[in-house]
C-alpha distance (Angstrom), angle and dihedral (degrees) to the residues before:
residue distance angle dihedral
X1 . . .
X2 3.95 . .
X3 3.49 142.7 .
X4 3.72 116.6 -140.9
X5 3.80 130.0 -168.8
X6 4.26 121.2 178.2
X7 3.79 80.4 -18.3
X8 3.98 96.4 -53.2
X9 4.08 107.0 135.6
X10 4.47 86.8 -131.6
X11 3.74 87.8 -174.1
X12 3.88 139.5 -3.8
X13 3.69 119.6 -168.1
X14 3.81 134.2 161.1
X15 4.32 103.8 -94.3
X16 4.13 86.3 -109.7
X17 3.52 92.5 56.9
X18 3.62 98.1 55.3
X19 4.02 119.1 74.9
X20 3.59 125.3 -149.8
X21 3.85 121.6 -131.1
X22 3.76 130.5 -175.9
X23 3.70 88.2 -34.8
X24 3.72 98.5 -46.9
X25 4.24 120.9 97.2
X26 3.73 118.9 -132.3
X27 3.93 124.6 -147.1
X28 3.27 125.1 -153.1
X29 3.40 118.4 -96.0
X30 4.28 92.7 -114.1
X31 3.75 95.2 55.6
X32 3.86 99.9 55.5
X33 3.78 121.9 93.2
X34 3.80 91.9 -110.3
X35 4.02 83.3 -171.7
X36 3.77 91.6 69.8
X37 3.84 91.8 54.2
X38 4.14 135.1 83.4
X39 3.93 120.4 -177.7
X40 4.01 98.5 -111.7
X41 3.78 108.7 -144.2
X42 4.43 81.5 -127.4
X43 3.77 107.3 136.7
X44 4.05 120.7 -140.4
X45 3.65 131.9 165.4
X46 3.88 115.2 -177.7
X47 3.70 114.1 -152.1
X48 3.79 89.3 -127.0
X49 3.61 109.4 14.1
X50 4.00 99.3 52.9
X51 3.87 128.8 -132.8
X52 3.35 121.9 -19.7
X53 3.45 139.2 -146.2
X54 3.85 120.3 -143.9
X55 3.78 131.1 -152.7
X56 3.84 129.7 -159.9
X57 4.08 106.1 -148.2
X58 3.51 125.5 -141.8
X59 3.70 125.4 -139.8
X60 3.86 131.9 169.4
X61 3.91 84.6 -102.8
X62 3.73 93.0 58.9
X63 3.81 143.4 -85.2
X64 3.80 125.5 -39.0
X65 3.68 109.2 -145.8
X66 3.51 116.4 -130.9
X67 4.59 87.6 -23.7
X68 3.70 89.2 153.4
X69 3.80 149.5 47.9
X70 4.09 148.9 167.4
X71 3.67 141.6 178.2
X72 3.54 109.7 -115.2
X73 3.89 93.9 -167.4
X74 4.06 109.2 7.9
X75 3.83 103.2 -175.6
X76 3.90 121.8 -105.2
X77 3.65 92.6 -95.1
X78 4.00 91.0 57.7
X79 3.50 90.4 49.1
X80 4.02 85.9 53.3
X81 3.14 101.0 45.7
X82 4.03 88.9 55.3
X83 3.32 102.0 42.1
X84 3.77 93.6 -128.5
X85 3.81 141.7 77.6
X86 3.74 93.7 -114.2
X87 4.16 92.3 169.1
X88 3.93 108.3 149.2
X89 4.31 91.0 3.5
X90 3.68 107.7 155.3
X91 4.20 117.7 -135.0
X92 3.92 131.0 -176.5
X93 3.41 133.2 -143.7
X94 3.82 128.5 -120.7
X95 3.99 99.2 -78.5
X96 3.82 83.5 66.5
X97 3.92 122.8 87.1
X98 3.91 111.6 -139.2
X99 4.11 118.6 179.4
């Protein structure tokens, strides 16, 4: 599965590695271009999921405020409720192709 942006490949991870939440897919945190990311200063706490840490991604057509976003340290209940250890995962928003 990838993630594509202004035809950058953001992430590319077998389909069993990625984890599906609320309708969005998160990578894991090794198979995204961490060159096309910078920690936005965005604040986000999910009522379930925890705080979360938001990324604006770079691509040759220009920046992407605030296109991406984990949960460094979702509490055990998130992880639970997921099924997964998704700690550090990587999702994109809607301008982003994933398939």
């Amino acid at each position: 599965m990838q993630a594509v942006l202004d035809g950058m490949v953001l992430a590319d991870a077998d389909d069993d590695g990625v984890v599906s939440i609320e309708g969005n897919w998160y990578f894991p945190a090794e198979t995204v271009a961490s060159q096309a990311l910078s920690e936005s200063d965005t604040p986000y706490t999910c009522p379930w999921k925890g705080e979360a840490r938001y990324f604006d991604v770079r691509t040759a057509e220009g920046t992407h405020r605030d296109a991406a976003w984990s949960y460094p340290q979702p509490p055990a209940s998130a992880i639970d409720r997921v099924g997964r250890d998704f700690s550090g995962y990587v999702a994109f928003d809607h301008k982003v192709t994933v398939s």
